[in-house]
C-alpha positions in Angstrom: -4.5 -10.4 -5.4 -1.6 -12.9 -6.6 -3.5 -15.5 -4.7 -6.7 -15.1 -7.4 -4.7 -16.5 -9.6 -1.4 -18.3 -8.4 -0.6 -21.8 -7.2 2.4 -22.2 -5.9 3.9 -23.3 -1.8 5.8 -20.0 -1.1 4.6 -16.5 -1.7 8.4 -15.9 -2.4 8.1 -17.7 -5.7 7.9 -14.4 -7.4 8.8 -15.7 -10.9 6.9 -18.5 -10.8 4.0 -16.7 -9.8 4.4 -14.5 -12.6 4.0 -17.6 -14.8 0.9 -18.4 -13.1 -1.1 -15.3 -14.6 -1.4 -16.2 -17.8 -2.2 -20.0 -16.8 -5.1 -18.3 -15.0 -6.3 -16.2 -18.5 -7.6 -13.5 -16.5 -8.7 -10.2 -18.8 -6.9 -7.6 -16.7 -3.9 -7.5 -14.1 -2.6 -4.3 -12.1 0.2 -3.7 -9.6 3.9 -2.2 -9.6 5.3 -5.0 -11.3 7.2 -8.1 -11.4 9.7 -8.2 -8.8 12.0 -11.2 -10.3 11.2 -11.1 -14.1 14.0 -13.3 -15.2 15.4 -14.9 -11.8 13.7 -18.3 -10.9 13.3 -19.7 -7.4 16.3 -21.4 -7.2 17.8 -18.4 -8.6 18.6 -19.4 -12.0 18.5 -17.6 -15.1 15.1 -18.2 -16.7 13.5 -16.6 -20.3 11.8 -13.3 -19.2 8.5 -13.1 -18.3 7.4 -10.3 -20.5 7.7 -12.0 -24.0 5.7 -15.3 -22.3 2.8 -12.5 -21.1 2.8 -11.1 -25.2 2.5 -14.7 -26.3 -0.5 -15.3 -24.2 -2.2 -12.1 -26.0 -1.3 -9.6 -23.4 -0.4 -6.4 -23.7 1.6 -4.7 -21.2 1.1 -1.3 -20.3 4.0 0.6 -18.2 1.9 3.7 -16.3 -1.2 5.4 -16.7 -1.1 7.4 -20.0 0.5 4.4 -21.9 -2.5 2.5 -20.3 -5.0 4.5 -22.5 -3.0 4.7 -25.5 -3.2 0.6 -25.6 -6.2 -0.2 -24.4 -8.4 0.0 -27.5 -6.2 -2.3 -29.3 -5.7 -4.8 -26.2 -7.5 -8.1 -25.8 -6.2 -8.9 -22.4 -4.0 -5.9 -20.3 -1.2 -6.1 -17.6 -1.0 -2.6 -16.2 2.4 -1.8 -14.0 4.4 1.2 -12.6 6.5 3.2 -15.6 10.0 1.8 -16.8 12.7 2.4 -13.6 10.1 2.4 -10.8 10.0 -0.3 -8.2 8.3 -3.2 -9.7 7.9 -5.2 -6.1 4.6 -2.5 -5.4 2.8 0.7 -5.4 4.6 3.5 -3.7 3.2 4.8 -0.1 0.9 7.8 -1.1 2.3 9.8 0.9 5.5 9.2 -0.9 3.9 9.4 -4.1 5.8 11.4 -7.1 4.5 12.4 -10.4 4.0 9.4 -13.4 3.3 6.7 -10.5 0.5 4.9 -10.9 -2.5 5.5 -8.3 -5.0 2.7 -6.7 -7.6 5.1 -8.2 -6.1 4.6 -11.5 -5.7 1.1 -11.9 -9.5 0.8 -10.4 -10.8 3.3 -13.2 -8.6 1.3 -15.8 -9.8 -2.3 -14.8 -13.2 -1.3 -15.2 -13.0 0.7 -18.4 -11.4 -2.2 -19.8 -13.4 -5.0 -18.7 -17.0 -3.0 -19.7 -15.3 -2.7 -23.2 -17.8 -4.7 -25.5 -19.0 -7.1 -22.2 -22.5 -7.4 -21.4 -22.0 -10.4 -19.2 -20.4 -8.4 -16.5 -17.2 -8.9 -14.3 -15.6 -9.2 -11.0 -12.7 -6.5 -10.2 -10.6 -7.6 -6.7 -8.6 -4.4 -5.8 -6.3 -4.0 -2.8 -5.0 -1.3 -1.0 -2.2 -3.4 -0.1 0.0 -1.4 1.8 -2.4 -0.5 4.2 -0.8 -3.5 6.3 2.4 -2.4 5.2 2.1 1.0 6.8 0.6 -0.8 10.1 3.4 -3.2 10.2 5.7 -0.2 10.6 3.3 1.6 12.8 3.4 4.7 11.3 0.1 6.5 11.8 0.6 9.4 9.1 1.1 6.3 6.2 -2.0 4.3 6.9 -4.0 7.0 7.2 -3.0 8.7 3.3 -3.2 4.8 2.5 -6.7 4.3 4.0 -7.6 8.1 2.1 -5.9 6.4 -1.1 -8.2 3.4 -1.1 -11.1 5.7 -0.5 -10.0 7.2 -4.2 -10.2 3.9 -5.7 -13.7 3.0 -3.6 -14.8 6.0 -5.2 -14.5 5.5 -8.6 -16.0 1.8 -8.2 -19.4 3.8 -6.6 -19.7 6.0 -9.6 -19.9 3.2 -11.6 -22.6 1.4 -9.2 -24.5 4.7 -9.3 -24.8 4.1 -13.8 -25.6 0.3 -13.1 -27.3 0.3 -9.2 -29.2 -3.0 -10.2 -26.8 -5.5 -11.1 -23.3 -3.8 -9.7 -22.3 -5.2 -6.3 -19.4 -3.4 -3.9 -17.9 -5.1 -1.0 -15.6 -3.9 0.9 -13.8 -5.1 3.7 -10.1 -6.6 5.1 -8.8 -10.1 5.9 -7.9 -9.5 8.8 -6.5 -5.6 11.1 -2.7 -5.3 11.8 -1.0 -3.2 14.7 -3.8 -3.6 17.3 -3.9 0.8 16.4 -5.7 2.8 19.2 -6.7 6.3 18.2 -6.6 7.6 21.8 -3.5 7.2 24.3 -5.2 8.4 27.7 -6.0 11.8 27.4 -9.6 12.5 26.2 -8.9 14.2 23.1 -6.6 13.2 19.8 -4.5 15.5 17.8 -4.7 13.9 14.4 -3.8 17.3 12.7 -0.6 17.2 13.5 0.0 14.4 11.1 -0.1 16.5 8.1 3.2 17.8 8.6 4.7 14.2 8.3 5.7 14.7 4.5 7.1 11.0 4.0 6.7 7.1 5.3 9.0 6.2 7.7 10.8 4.5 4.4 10.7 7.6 2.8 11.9 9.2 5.9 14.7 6.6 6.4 16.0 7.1 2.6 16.9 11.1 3.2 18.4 10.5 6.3 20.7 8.4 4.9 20.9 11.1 2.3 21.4 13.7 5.0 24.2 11.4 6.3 26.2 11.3 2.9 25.4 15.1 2.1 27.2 15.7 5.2 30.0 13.0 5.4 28.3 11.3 8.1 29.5 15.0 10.2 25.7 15.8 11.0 25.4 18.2 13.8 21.8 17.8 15.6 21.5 21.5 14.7 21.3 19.6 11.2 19.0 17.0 12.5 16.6 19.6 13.9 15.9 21.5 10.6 15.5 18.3 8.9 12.8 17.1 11.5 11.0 21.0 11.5 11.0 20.1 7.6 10.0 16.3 7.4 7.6 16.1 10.7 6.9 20.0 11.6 8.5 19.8 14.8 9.2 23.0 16.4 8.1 24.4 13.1 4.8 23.6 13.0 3.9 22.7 16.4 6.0 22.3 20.2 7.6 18.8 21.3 7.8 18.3 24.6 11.1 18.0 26.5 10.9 14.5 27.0 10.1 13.9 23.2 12.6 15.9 22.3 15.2 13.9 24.8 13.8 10.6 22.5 15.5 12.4 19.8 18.3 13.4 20.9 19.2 10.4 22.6 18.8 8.4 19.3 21.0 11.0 17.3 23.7 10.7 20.1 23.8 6.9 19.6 23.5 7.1 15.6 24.9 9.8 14.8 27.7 10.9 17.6 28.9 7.3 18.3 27.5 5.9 15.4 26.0 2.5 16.7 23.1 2.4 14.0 20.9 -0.1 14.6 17.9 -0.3 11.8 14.6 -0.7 13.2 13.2 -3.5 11.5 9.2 -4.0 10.5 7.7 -6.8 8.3 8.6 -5.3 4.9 11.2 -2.5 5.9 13.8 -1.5 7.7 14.2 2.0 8.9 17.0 4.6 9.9 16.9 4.6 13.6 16.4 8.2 13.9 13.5 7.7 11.4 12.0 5.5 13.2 12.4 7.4 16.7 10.8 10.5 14.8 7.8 8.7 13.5 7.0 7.1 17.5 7.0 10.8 18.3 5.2 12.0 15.8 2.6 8.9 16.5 2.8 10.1 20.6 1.5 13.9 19.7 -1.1 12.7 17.4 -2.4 10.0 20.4 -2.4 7.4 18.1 -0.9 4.1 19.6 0.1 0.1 18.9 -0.4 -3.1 20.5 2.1 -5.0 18.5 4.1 -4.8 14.7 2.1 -8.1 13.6 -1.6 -8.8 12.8 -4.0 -8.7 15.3 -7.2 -10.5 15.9 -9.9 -7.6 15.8 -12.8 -7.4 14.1 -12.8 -5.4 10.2 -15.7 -3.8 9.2 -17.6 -5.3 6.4 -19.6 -2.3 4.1 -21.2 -3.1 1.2 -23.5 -1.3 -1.6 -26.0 -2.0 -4.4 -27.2 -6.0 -5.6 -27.5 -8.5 -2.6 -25.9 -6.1 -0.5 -28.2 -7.4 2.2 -26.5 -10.3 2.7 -23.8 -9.1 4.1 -25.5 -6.7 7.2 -24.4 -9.3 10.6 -21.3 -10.2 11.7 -19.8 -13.2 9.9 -16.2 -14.9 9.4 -14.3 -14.2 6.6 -14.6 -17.1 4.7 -18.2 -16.7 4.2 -17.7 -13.1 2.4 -16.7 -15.4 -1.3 -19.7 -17.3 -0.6 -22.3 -14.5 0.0 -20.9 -12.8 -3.4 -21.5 -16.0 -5.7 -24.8 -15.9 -3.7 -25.8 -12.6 -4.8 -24.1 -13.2 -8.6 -26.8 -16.1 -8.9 -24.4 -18.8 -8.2 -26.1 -21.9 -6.3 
């Protein structure tokens, strides 16, 4: 969404880009937060970001609840994660805890403030970022809560298309699919159930392992490792692991565990507890879901769209023609 509204040469310019949003005016911004609030580029000390955003005539809301107990007052609103979260994103859902803020949430917030006195109308841009995120990692159990996550938010955008059907459009779509994911591994059947029982992300995963590890004095006995799986994944709890699965495991625990060569499995935006990662391929080879690669990949993303000029978006077409087809259907010549 940054790219709505920033201009600079390296996504990595995270204070500068800050700056950017109140260059761009925009009524209403949403995310986790600000990742380098005071921490330039060139990683100098620079004036903070938030008292720039109140000068502009923003207010910042931190969460949901304080969200509604500012908005009336607001003229322009910056809504991010409570004060301690992680301000560089969203958490996974499945990693969700109680106070963070939801896709669902922010999409219910952007509208209710920008329909507040308006009768010109509005365009809302809403990501379900770490969709890719989850594919990067290839770890089946996260993008599907994520894809069920920005079904939530899709959700509430269609109740407010079915109060305004005649002048509300809703695309939705992706720039481009990541992982190459096949849902089907040879066998004519998937087991897609089983992925319930995978309570974290393979981040999530990763951090209480290394827990586990401290808990213990890095003296875990695959005993150990064995309950903690049956809790985190459900295996031998909830379901049987073949031998050779099971070997996957206990190979990797030897190697990080026993002789502790830990080697971090690495992804575009994380890096992983070996064992963590090991447990999530075998979790991701019972369900039948499989990968082509960790990077993006060059299938086609559907395109679905509802309500105003919706028709102009019902045949294949390249991406770049999706902003084009929208100003169409707004009136724009």
């Amino acid at each position: 969404p940054a790219a709505f509204y920033a201009h600079q040469p390296d996504r990595n310019r995270y204070y500068e880009i800050a700056l950017d949003l109140p260059k761009a005016n925009f009524d209403f911004y949403a995310g986790g937060g600000f990742l380098k609030p005071t921490t330039s580029f060139d990683k100098k000390e620079a004036p903070s970001i938030f008292p720039i955003f109140e000068e502009a005539g923003y207010t910042v809301a931190r969460g949901y609840n304080d969200y509604k107990a500012k908005a009336a007052k607001a003229e322009k609103m910056i809504l991010i994660q409570e004060e301690g979260a992680n301000p560089s994103c969203l958490p996974y859902a499945i990693d969700r805890k109680e106070g963070d803020l939801t896709l669902a949430q922010i999409t219910e917030s952007a509208i209710d403030f920008l329909t507040k006195d308006n009768k010109k109308g509005f365009f809302l841009m809403v990501e379900g970022g770490k969709i890719d995120w989850a594919c990067h990692a290839n770890d089946a159990a996260t993008v599907f809560n994520e894809v069920k996550d920005m079904d939530n938010a899709i959700k509430v955008a269609y109740e407010f298309y079915k109060k305004h059907p005649k002048e509300t459009l809703i695309v939705v779509t992706a720039d481009h699919e990541t992982g190459g994911i096949v849902l089907g591994t040879g066998k004519y059947e998937l087991n897609l159930k089983a992925l319930q029982h995978q309570k974290h992300s393979a981040d999530g995963l990763s951090q209480r392992i290394s827990e586990l590890r401290k808990s213990k004095g890095n003296k875990v006995t695959w005993e150990d490792m064995k309950t903690f799986l049956g809790e985190e994944m459900g295996f031998w709890k909830q379901f049987p692991i073949s031998w050779e699965q099971e070997k996957k495991l206990r190979d990797e625990f030897e190697k990080s565990f026993v002789k502790n060569k830990v080697v971090f499995a690495e992804s575009m935006y994380s890096k992983s507890e070996p064992m963590a990662a090991r447990a999530k391929e075998v979790m991701d080879e019972i369900a039948m879901v499989g990968w082509v690669s960790g990077g993006h990949s060059a299938g086609y993303v559907p395109v679905f769209a509802i309500g105003a000029g919706s028709q102009l978006f019902g045949e294949k077409i390249d991406n770049t023609e999706i902003p084009k087809r929208i100003a169409k259907a707004a009136g724009y010549k």
